[in-house]
C-alpha positions in Angstrom: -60.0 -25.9 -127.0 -57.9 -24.6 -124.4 -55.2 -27.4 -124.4 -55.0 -27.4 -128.5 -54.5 -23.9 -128.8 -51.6 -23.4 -126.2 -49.5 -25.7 -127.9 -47.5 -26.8 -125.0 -45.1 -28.5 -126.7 -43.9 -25.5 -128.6 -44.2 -27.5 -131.7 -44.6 -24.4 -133.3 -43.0 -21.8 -131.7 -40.6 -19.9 -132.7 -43.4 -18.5 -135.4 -41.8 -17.7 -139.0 -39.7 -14.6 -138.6 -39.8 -13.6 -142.1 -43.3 -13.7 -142.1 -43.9 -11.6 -138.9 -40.9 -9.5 -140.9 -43.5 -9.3 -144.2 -46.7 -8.5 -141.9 -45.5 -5.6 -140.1 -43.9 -4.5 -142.8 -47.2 -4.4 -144.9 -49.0 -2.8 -142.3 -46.6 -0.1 -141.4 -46.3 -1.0 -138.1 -42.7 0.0 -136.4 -42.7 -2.1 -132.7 -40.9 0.9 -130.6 -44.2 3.3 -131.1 -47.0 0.5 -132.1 -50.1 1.6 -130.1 -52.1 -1.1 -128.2 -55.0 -1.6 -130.8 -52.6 -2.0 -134.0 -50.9 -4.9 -131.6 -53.7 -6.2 -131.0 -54.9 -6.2 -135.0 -51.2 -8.2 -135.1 -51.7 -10.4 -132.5 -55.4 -11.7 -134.0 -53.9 -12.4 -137.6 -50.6 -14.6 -136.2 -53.2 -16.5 -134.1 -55.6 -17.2 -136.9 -52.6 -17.8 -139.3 -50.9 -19.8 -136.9 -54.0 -21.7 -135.2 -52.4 -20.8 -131.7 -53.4 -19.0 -128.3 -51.8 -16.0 -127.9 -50.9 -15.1 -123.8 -52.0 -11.2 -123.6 -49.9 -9.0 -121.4 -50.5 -5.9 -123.6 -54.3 -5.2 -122.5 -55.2 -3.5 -119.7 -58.5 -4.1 -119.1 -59.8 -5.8 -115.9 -59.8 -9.5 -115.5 -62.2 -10.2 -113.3 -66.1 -9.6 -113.2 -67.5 -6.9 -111.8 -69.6 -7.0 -108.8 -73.4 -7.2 -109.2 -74.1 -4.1 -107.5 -73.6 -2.0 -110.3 -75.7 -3.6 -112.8 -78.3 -4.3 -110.3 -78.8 -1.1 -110.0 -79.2 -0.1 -113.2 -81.6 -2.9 -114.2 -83.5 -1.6 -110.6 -83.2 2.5 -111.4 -84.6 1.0 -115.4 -87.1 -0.8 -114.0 -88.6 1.9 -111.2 -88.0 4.4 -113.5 -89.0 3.7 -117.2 -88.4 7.3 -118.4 -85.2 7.5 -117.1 -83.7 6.7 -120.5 -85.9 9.1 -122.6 -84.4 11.9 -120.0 -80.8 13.8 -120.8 -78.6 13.5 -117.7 -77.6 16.9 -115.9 -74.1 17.9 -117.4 -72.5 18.2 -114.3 -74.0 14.5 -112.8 -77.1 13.6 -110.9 -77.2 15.0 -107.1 -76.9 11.2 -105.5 -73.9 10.4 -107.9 -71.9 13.7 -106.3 -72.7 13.1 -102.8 -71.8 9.7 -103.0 -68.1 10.6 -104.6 -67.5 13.6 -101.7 -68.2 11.0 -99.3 -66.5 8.2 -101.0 -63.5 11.0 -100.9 -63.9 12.1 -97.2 -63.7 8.3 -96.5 -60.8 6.7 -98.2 -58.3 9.6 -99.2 -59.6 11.9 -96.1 -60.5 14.7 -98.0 -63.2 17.2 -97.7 -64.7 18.5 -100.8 -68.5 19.6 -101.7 -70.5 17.3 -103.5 -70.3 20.3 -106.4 -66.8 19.5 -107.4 -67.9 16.5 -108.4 -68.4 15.7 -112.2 -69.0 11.9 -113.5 -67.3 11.7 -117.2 -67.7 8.9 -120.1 -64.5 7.1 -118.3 -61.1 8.7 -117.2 -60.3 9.0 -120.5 -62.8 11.9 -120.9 -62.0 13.4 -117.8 -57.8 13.5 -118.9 -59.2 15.4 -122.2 -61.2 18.1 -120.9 -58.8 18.6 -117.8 -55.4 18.8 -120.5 -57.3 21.1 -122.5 -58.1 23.3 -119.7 -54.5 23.0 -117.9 -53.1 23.7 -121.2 -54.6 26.8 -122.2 -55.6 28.7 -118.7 -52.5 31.0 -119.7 -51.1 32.4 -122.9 -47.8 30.2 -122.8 -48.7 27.9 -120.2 -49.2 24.8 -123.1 -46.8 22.0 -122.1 -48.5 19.0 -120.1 -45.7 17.4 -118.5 -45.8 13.9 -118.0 -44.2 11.9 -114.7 -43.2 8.9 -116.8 -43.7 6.2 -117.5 -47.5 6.7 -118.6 -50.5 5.5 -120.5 -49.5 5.8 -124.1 -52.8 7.2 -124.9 -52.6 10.4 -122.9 -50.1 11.3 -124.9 -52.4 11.0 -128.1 -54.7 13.4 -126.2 -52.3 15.8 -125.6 -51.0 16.2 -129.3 -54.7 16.1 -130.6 -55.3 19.1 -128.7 -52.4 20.9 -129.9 -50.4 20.9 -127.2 -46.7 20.4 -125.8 -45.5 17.6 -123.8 -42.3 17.5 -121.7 -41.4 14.0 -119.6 -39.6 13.2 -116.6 -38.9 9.6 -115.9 -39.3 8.3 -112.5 -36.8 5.5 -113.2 -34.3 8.6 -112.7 -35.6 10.8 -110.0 -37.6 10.3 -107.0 -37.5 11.6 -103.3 -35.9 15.0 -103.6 -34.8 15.1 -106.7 -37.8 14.5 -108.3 -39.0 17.8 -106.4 -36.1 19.7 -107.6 -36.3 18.5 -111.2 -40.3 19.2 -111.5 -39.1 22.8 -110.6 -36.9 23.0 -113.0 -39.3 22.0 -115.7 -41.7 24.1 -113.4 -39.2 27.5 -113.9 -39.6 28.1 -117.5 -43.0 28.8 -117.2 -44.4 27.1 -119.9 -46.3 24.5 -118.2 -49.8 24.6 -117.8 -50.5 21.3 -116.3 -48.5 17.8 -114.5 -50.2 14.6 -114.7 -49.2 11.1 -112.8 -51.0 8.3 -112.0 -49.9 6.5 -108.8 -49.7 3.6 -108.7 -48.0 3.7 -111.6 -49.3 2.3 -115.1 -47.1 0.9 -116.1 -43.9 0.3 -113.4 -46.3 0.5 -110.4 -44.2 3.0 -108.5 -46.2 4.7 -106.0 -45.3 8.3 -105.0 -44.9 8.6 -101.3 -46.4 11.3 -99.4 -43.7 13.5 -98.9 -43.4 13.4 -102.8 -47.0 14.6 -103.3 -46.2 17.2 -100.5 -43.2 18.6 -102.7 -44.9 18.7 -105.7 -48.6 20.2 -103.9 -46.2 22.9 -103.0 -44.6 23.6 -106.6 -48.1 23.0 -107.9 -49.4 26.5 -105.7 -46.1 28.1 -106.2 -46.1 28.0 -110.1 -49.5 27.7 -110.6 -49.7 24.8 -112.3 -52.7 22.4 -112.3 -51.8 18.6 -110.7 -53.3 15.9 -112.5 -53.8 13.1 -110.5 -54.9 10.0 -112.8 -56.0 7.6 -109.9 -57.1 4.5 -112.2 -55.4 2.5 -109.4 -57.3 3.7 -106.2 -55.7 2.1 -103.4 -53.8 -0.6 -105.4 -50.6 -0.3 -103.7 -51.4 -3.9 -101.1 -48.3 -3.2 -99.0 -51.1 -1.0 -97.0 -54.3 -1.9 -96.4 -56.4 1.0 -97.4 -59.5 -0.5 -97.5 -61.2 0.9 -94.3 -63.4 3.1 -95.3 -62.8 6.0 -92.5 -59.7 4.7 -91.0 -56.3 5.6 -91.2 -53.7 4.6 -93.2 -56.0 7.1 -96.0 -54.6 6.9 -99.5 -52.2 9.7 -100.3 -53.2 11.7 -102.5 -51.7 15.7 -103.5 -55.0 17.2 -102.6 -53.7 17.4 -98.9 -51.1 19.4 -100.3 -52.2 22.2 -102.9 -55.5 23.4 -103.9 -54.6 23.2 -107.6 -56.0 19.6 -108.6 -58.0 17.3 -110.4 -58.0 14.2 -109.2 -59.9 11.2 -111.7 -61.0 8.3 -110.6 -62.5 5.5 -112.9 -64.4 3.0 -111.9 -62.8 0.5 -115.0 -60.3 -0.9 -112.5 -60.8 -0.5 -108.6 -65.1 -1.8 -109.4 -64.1 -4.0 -113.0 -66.5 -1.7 -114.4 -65.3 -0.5 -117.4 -67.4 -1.9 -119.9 -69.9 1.2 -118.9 -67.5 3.8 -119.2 -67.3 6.0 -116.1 -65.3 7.8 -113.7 -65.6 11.2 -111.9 -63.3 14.3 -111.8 -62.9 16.0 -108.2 -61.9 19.7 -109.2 -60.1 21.6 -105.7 -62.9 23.9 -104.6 -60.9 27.0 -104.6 -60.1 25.8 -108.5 -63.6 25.3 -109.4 -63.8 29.5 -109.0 -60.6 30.1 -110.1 -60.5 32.6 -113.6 -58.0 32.7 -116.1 -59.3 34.8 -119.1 -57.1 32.8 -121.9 -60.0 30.3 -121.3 -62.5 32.4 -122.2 -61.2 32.3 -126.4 -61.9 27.8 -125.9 -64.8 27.6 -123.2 -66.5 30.8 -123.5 -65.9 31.3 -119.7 -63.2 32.2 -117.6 -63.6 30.0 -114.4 -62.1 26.3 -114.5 -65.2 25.1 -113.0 -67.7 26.2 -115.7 -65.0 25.4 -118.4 -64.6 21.9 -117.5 -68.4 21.3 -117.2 -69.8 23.6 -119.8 -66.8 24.3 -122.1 -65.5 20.6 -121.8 -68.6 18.3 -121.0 -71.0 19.7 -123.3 -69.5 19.6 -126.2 -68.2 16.2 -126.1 -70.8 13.9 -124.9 -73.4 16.2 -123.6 -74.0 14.3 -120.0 -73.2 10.8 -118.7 -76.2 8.3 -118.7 -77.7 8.2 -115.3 -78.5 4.4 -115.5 -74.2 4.6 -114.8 -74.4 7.3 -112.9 -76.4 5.5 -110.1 -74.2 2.2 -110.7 -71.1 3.9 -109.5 -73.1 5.9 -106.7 -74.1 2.5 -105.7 -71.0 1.3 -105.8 -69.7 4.1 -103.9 -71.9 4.0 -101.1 -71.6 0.4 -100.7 -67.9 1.1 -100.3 -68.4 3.5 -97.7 -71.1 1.5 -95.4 -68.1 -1.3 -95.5 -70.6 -3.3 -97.7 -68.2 -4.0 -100.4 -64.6 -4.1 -99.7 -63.5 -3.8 -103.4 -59.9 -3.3 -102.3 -59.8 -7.3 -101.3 -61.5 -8.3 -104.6 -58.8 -7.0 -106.5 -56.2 -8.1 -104.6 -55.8 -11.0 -106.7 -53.8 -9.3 -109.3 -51.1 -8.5 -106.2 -51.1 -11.9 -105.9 -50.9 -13.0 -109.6 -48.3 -10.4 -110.1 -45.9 -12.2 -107.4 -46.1 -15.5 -109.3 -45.9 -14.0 -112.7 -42.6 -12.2 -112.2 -41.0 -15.3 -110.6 -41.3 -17.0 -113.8 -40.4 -14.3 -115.6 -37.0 -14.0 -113.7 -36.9 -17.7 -113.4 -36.2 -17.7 -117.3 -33.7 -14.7 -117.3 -36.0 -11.8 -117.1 -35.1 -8.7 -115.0 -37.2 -6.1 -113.9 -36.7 -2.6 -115.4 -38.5 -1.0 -112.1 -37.9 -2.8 -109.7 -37.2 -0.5 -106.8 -39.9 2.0 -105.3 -37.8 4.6 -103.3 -35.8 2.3 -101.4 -38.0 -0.8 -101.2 -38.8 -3.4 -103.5 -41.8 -2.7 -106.0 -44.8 -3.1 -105.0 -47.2 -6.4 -106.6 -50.1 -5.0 -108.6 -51.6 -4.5 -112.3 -48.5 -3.7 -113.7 -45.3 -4.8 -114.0 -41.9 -4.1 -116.4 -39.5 -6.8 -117.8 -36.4 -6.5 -119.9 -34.0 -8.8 -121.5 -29.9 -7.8 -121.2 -28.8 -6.4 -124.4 -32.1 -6.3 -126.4 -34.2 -3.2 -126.9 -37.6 -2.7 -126.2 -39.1 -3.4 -129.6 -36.8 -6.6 -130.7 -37.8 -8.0 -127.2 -41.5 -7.9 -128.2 -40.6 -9.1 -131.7 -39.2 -12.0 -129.9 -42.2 -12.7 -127.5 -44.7 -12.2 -130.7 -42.8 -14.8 -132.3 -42.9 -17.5 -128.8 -47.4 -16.3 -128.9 -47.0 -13.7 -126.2 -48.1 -9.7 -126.3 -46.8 -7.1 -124.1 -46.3 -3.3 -124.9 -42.8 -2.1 -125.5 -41.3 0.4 -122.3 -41.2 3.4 -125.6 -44.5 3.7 -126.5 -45.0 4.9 -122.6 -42.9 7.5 -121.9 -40.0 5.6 -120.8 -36.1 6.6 -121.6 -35.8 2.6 -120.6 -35.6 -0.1 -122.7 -38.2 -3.2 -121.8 -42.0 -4.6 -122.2 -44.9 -3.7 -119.9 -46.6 -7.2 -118.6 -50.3 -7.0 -117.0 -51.0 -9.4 -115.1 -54.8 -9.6 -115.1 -56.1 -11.4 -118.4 -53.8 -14.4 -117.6 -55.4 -17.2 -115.6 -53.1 -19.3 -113.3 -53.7 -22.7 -115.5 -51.8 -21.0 -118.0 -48.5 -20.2 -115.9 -46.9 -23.2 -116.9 -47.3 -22.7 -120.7 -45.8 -19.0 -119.6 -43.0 -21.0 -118.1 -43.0 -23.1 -121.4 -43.1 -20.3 -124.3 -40.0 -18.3 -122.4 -37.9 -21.1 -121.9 -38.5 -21.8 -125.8 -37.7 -18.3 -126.5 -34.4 -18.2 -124.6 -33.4 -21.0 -126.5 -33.7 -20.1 -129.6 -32.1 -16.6 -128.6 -29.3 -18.6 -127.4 -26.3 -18.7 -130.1 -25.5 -21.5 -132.2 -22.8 -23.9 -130.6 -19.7 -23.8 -133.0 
């Protein structure tokens, strides 16, 4: 099966142009802004036209299976506990679930928070709602989310579904100090309500360095603004071994530098657990008190705290089920005993990511992000390709037509032109064909002799 589909003679390859032309034209599909799941719909129909194996760079879901921890103990808490499931979980998460986060906390990022500002959500894409909506409307005004780009596509989505502004700057331009001094001056028209970031960074894998978070902890307290820290990628940056649980290097994180945070952390990437949907929010204790009363018009209260559980939680999914709940708290706590190093498990990507982006360049690929402050990027998840000359969108139209999927550098944020490649759903037996399909495509891309 495997060796028929992948074609690795490239008998077929390029695919018909005028027939990819035809299909995205009949399902209104424009390349620079197609979202993940309409590529997705594109890339099942060539395959089953075509009869061929599509190589999938555009998903970011985890590659590897999770560890048995996790189900283990929700097939044991089941089991122990038969009416666990007939029982509606606490909104604000079971009491093992929240110690087990402020000590995961304490441990790796060297943080001390109660086991109160703790809240479990249906994945980190719940959390980013509810914590948007409250950033975004704590002050009449304050409703502009701005974005350190690039970003996950779909937080976007969130932000214009709740009726917010959005306002970008793109770390490809700025770092160091003047990314401090241009988050200010975004920061000085007082229309922003909330900053969010990942780090590492979906999808160019830059990581913000301390003094970084330190600049913008400060701006954070001195504008009041509320820091959203989207930390999908816990640890992921394998140029420093974070993965001692008490021991320094800690991860960086802003929380050592304001008290205006949320910081999310799901449990889809860093435990390959995302099938179950969960993550947890850590709110700053002195922002789980804080009152603004514009809040009180959407969450019928005017403390962040009760807004984000009450005003945010309830409404949407009422709870988390606790079967999860004491998968990740299991998870946690095996992290923290030194149990389960899950740092080293998915270390493989960092390693898959080096190989990956030497075939890549081997075939006249460049990097888009390629430099992290100074240093070379970092190997993880993520990683951003271009071709000279070629936008964004025509580059993928290219690689759809040679069986390959990536997401185009537009649909993220980006004011650079370029595909996003994850590295985790292809397999190492198939780095050859990679080799194969790109050499094919810079043929074919190459002009006619005269």
């Amino acid at each position: 099966m495997f060796e028929k589909s992948m074609n690795s003679k490239n008998i077929i390859f390029p695919l018909d142009s005028d027939f990819l032309q035809e299909l995205l034209s009949d399902w209104e599909i424009d390349l620079q802004y197609v979202s993940i799941r309409e590529l997705n719909r594109l890339v099942d129909e060539l395959s089953r036209q075509f009869e061929i194996e599509f190589l999938h760079f555009e998903f970011g879901v985890p590659g590897l299976k999770a560890s048995d921890i996790g189900p283990n103990e929700e097939i044991r808490m089941l089991k122990e506990n038969p009416r666990i499931s007939s029982i509606y979980p606490p909104f604000d998460g079971i009491p093992r679930l929240k110690d087990a986060t402020s000590d995961f906390i304490k441990k790796f990022l060297d943080i001390d928070v109660l086991p109160q500002s703790c809240i479990p959500t249906i994945g980190a894409m719940h959390s980013g709602f509810i914590c948007q909506s409250i950033a975004g409307r704590k002050t009449d005004g304050s409703d502009t989310i701005l974005y350190l780009d690039p970003g996950f596509p779909v937080n976007r989505l969130q932000t214009k579904f709740l009726g917010l502004k959005e306002n970008s700057i793109d770390l490809f331009n700025y770092r160091g100090d003047e990314l401090i001094d241009k988050i200010e001056e975004k920061f000085s028209a007082n229309n922003t309500g909330g900053l969010i970031w990942s780090s590492p960074n979906n999808p160019s894998w830059v990581c913000l360095k301390d003094s970084e978070l330190e600049g913008i902890g400060k701006l954070l307290t001195k504008y009041d603004v509320i820091g959203i820290e989207d930390a999908a990628y816990l640890g992921m940056d394998y140029r420093m071994d974070y993965s001692q649980p008490g021991q320094a290097p800690f991860i960086p994180t802003v929380a050592k530098y304001t008290d205006n945070y949320f910081i999310i952390i799901s449990s889809s990437k860093i435990f390959s657990y995302a099938g179950q949907r969960i993550a947890v929010t850590i709110i700053s204790p002195n922002l789980m008190g804080k009152r603004y009363p514009n809040l009180r018009q959407y969450f019928d209260t005017e403390r962040i705290g009760h807004a984000f559980i009450h005003g945010g939680i309830y409404p949407t999914t009422a709870g988390v089920p606790q079967t999860t709940q004491h998968a990740l708290a299991a998870l946690f706590e095996s992290a923290c005993s030194g149990q389960y190093n899950f740092l080293k498990e998915v270390q493989i990507y960092g390693k898959r990511a080096v190989k990956l982006k030497r075939i890549f360049q081997d075939n006249g690929f460049e990097l888009v992000y390629d430099q992290d402050m100074g240093d070379p990027i970092g190997d993880g998840f993520y990683f951003t390709v271009k071709r000279s000359g070629m936008s964004g969108s025509n580059l993928l139209f290219e690689m759809l037509r040679n069986g390959m999927a990536g997401i185009p550098l537009s649909t993220t944020g980006s004011t650079q032109e370029g595909i996003r490649i994850c590295v985790s759903l292809v397999q190492e037996e198939q780095f050859d064909e990679l080799s194969s399909r790109l050499n094919a495509l810079i043929q074919h891309l190459q002009p006619s002799p005269a």
